[in-house]
Residue, then its C-alpha position, 0 to 999 in steps of 0.5 A: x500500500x501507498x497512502x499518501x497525504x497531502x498537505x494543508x488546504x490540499x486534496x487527492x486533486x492536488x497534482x502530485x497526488x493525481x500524477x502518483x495516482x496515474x503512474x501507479x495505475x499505468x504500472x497496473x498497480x492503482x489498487x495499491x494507492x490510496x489518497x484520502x481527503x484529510x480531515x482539517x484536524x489533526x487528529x482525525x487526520x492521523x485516525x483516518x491515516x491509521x485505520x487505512x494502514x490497518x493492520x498492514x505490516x510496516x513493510x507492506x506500506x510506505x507514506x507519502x506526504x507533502x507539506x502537512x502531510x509530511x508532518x504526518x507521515x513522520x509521526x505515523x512512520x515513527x508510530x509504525x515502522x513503515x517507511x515515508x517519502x516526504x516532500x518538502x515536509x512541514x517540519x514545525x507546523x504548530x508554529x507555521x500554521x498558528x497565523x492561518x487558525x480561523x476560516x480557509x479555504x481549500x485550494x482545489x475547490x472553494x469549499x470553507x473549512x475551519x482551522x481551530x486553534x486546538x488544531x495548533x495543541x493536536x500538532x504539537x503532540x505529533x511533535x517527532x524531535x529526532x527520527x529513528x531508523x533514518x533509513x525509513x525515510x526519503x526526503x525531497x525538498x527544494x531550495x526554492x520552496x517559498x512557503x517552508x525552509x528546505x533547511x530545516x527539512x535537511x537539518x531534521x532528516x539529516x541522516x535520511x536518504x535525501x535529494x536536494x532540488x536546487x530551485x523548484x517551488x513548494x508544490x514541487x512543480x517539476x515533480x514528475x522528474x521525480x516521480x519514478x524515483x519516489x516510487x522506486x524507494x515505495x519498492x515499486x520497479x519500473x515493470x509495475x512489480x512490488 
């Protein structure tokens, strides 16, 4: 299984999560993925993320997170044992997301959705301080990212797997250079096998 998660504001409409979702399904494995809509708090976010995952070995699952959802794939991957992807990931939510607690809009659809400041508390106690077992992870993060700094995101994942994108944007933009490489550390091999 790859669950990935999205970042805030986000959805399974956001275009990493649909190009994922394309390449898996051409490799004959779309039943493999999986992309849900993340409630706006956290900790509905995490309920939802760990009844999917289920009972699953953690070598059967990897997570692939983005932004918020990097936050969370760290916190589920410590929890599990299952390896994550993270792509230009929130390293400190509770202290970037502070200024966006009230009333927001989602960014594929128009659709209100409240960020409660309780929100800012679930955060904090997904707090991952130090990972272990830095072979689990992959992080990408591109110096460009406008929203978040990528040097935070090395300094956290220091002793992970990393690929540095010189330039680029916070949404990944030129993600599909990437994609295939993602989704060999997922344990999928270019014919389509696990």
């Amino acid at each position: 299984m790859i669950l990935y998660l999205h970042g805030f504001r986000s959805s399974p409409l956001s275009f990493k999560a649909r190009l994922l979702g394309e390449r898996l399904h051409a490799l004959g494995l779309g039943d493999t993925y999986v992309c849900p809509q993340l409630p706006a708090s956290p900790c509905l976010a995490i309920d939802l993320a760990r009844q999917l995952i289920g009972q699953a070995s953690p070598n059967e699952v990897t997570l692939i997170g983005s932004s918020l959802g990097g936050y969370y794939a760290t916190w589920l991957a410590e929890q599990s044992g299952c390896r994550a992807v993270l792509l230009n990931p929130a390293v400190k939510p509770p202290r970037d997301l502070e200024q966006y607690v009230g009333v927001r809009t989602a960014f594929h659809s128009d659709e209100p959705f409240e960020f409660k400041q309780e929100y800012i508390a679930e955060l904090q106690a997904l707090a991952v301080p130090r990972i272990t077992r830095p072979e689990r992870y992959f992080l990408i993060a591109a110096t460009g990212d406008e929203v978040l700094d990528w040097r935070e995101m090395t300094a956290h994942y220091a002793q992970a797997r990393q690929h540095i994108i010189d330039g680029s944007d916070h949404g990944l933009s030129d993600f599909a250079g990437y994609v295939d490489e993602v989704l060999a550390f997922c344990g999928v091999v270019s014919g389509g096998h696990r």
